[in-house]
N, C-alpha and C positions, 0 to 999 in steps of 0.2 A: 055507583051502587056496588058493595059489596057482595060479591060473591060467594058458596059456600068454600069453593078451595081458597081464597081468601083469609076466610077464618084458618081452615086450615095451617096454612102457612104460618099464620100469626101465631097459632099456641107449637107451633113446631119451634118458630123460632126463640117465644117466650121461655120451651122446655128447653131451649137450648143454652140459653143464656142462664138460667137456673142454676142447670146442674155446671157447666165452666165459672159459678162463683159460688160451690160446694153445696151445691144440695145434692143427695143421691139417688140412686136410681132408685132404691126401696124408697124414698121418700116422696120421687114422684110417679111410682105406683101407687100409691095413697092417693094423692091426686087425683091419677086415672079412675080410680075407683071412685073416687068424687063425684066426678064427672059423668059418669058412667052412672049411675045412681041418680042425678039429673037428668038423664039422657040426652047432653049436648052430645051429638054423636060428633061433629063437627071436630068440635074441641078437646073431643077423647081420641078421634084420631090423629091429629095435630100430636098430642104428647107421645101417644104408643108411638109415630113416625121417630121420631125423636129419640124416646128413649133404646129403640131400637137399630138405631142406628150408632149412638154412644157405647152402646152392646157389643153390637159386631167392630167399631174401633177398637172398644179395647181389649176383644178377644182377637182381634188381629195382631196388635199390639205388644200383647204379653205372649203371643206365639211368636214371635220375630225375634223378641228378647230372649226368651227361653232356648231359642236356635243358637245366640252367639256364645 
């Protein structure tokens, strides 16, 4: 049986895979608001994780770069 972090995980890793084959993050905030608008809370949290995390990469990222 499926669990809810389950799902979770699933659209976490869905959003993950998305944006690593060019979609972007304004793109899948459109999504989230999809989502969200259905009220899968599930699967809205799954992408916000996601996209939040591809966030804080690549503002870490472009700080590191910007230091050398």
């Amino acid at each position: 049986m499926r669990t809810k972090q389950d799902l979770v995980d699933e659209y976490f890793l869905l959003t993950l895979h998305d944006l690593s084959n060019g979609k972007t993050v304004h793109e899948m905030e459109s999504v989230l608001k999809f989502y969200e608008e259905l009220e899968l809370y599930e699967e809205c949290q799954g992408i916000y994780e996601a996209i939040q995390c591809i966030k804080n990469f690549n503002k870490l990222y472009y700080d590191r770069k910007s230091k050398r």
